[in-house]
C-alpha positions as CSV (number, residue, x, y, z in Angstrom):
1,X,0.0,0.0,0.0
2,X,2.7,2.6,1.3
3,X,4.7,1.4,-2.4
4,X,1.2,2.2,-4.3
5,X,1.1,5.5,-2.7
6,X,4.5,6.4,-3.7
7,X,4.1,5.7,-7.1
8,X,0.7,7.8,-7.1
9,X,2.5,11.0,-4.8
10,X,5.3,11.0,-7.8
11,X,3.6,11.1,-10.5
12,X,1.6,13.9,-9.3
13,X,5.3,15.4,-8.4
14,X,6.3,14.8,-12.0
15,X,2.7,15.7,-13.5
16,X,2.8,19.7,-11.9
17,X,6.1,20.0,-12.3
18,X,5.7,19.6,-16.3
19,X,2.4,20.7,-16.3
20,X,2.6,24.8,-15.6
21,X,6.2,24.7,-17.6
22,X,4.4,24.2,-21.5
23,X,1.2,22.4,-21.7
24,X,-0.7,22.6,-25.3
25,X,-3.7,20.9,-24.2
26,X,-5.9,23.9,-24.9
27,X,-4.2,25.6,-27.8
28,X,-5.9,26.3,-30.9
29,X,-4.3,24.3,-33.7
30,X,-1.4,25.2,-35.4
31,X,1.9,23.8,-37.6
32,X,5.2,24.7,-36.6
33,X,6.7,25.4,-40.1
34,X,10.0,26.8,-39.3
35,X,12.2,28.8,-36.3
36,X,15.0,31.7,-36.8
37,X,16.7,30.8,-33.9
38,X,18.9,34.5,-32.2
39,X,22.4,34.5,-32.7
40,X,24.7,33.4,-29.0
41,X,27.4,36.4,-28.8
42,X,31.1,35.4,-27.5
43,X,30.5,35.5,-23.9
44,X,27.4,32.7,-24.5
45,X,24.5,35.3,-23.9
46,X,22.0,36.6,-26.1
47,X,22.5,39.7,-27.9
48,X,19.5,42.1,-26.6
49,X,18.6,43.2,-30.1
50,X,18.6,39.3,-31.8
51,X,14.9,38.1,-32.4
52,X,13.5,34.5,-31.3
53,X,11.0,33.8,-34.3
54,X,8.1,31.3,-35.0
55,X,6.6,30.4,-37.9
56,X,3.3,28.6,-37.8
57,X,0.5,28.0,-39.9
58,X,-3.4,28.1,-38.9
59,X,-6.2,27.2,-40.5
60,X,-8.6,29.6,-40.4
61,X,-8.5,34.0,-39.1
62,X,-8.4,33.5,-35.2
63,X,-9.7,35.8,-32.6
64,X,-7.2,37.9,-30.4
65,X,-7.8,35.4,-27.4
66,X,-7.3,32.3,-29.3
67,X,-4.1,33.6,-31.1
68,X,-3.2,35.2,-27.1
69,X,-3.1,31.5,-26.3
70,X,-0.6,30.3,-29.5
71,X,1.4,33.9,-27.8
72,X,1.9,33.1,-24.3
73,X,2.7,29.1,-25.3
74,X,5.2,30.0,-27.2
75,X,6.6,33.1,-25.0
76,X,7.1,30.5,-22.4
77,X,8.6,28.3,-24.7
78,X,11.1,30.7,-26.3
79,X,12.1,32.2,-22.7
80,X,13.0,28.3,-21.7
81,X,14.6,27.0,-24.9
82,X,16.6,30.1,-25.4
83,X,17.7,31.7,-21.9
84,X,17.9,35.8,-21.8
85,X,15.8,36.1,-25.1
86,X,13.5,39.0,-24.6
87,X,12.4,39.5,-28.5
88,X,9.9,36.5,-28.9
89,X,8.6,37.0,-32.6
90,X,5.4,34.4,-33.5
91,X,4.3,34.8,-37.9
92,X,1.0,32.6,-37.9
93,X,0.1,32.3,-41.6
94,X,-2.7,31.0,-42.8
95,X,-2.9,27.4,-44.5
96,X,-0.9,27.3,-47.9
97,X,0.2,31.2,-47.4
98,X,3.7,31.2,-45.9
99,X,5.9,31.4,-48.6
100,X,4.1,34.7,-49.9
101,X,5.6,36.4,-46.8
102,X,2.9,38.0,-45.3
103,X,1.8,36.4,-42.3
104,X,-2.4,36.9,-40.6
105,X,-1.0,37.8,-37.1
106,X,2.4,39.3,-35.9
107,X,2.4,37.9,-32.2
108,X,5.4,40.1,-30.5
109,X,7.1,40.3,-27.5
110,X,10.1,42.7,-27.1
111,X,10.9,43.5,-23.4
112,X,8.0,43.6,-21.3
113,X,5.5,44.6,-24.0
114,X,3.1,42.1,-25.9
115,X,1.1,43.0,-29.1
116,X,-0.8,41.1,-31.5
117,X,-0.9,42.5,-35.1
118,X,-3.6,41.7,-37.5
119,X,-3.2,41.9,-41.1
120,X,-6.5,41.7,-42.8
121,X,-5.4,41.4,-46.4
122,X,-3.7,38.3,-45.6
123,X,-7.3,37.1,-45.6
124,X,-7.8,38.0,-49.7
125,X,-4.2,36.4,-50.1
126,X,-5.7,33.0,-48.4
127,X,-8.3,33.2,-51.1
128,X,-6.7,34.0,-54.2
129,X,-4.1,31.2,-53.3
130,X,-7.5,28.7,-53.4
131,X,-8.9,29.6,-56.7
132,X,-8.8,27.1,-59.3
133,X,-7.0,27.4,-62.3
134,X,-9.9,26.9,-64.7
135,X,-12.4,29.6,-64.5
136,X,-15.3,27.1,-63.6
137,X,-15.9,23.6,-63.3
138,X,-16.8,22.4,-66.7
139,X,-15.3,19.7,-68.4
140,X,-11.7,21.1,-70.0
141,X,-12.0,21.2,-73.5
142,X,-8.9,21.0,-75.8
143,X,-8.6,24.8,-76.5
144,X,-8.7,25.0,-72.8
145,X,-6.5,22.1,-71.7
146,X,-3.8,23.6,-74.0
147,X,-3.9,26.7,-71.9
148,X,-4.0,25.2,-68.9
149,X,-0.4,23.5,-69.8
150,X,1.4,26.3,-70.7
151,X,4.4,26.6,-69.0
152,X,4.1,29.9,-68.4
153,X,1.2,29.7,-66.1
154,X,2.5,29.5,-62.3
155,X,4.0,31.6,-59.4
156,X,7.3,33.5,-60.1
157,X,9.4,34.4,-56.7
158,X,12.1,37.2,-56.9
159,X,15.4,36.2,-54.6
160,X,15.8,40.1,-54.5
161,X,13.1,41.7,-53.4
162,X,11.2,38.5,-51.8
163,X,8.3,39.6,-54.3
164,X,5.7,36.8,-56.0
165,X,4.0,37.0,-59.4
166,X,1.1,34.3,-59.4
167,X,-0.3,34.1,-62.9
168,X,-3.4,31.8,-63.6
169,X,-4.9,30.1,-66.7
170,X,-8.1,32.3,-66.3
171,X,-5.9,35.7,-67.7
172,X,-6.0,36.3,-63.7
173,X,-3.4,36.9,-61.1
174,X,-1.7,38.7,-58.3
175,X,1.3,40.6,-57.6
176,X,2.6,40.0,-53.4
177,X,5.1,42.7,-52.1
178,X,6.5,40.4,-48.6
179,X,4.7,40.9,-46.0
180,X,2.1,42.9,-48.1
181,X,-1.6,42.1,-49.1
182,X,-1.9,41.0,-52.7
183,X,-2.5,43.0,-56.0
184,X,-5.1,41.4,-58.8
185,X,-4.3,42.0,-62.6
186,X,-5.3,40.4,-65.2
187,X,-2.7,39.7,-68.0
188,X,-2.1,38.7,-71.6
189,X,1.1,37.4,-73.5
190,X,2.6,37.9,-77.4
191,X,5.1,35.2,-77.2
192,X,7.8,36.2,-74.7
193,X,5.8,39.8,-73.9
194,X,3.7,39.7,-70.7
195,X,1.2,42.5,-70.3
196,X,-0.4,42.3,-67.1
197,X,-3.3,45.5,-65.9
198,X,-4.1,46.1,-62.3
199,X,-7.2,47.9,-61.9
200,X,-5.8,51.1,-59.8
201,X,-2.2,51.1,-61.2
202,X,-2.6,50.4,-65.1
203,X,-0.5,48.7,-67.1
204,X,3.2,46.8,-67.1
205,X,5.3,45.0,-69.4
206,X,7.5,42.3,-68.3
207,X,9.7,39.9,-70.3
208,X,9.1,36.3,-70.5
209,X,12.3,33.7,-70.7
210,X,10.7,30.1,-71.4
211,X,13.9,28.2,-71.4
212,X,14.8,29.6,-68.5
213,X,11.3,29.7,-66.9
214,X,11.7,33.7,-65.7
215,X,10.5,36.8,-65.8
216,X,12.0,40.2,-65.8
217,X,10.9,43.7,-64.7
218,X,12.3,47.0,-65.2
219,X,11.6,48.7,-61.9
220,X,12.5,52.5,-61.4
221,X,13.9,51.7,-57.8
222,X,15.5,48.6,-58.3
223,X,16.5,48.1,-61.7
224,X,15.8,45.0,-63.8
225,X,14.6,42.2,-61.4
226,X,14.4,38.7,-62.2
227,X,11.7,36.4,-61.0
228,X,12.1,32.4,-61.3
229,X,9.2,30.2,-61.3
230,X,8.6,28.2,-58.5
């Protein structure tokens, strides 16, 4: 009896000692997709101005308590994987939107003081990234097919910049500055001349490589900039 007792008094020892330390069993759901861990100076502390980041993905928009939850979790977590970090950076993305750059919620923690950013227009980006390539649902005929298989339909990254072109089989598409919401055109192409027209900004001309798979851009701030399909 006194060796069943034992037993029972440690593992409640164990259970609240891990318990209060990280526990996830009411977080809202979420995938880790990557950390930027802060850099250790010479003298094995943490520089003051380094930044502890996660990047996660959620499904769906979140409230500001539900996404206070994912904060504190991973606060806590940051503070005991990485002693003396006080710059705890959590990007939650939505589903299949990470790689534009521009994340739903900026969870932050520098010092003492904790905000939650929401950036709505992550929202529209979430649902241009869903939209079909075909412009409806019937079956694809060969004129269409054809279209749909042209190499030059895709998403085009710019190493650069960190910009995206998206370009669909429907003539439609987007244009994502990182971290910005997304910009619809519609476009058109002559051979290796890409025309594309946003709806507030007009028109621009970019240059299409097909053996390369790229696109260029003469930008007045940057120069020419090359995007490579993804």
């Amino acid at each position: 009896m006194k060796k069943l007792m034992f037993l029972i008094v440690a593992f409640l020892a164990v259970a609240c000692n891990e318990s209060p330390r990280l526990s996830s069993v009411n977080l809202p759901n979420y995938k880790l997709v990557s950390i930027d861990v802060p850099r250790v100076s010479a003298n094995g502390k943490i520089s003051p101005t380094q930044n502890l980041v996660y990047n996660i993905e959620i499904e769906e928009p979140m409230q500001k308590d539900q996404l206070g939850l994912l904060q504190d979790y991973f606060i806590r977590k940051g503070k005991e994987d990485y002693a003396g970090v006080n710059k705890v950076i959590v990007r939650a993305y939505l589903k299949g939107t990470s790689s534009y750059g521009t994340p739903y919620a900026s969870l932050n923690l520098i010092g003492e003081k904790k905000e939650i950013l929401i950036n709505e227009s992550a929202i529209k980006l979430k649902a241009l990234t869903g939209k079909p390539v075909t412009a409806n649902e019937e079956p694809v005929t060969t004129t269409a097919q054809k279209k749909v298989d042209d190499p030059f339909i895709g998403k085009y990254y710019c190493q650069r910049t960190h910009d995206t072109y998206v370009f669909n089989a429907d003539n439609t598409g987007f244009f994502v500055i990182q971290g910005g919401g997304p910009s619809e055109f519609t476009w058109k192409r002559s051979g290796d001349n890409v025309t594309i027209m946003y709806e507030v900004f007009g028109e621009q001309k970019l240059r299409y490589n097909p053996k390369a798979e790229t696109i260029t851009e003469k930008s007045e701030s940057f120069g020419t900039l090359l995007f490579e399909k993804q």
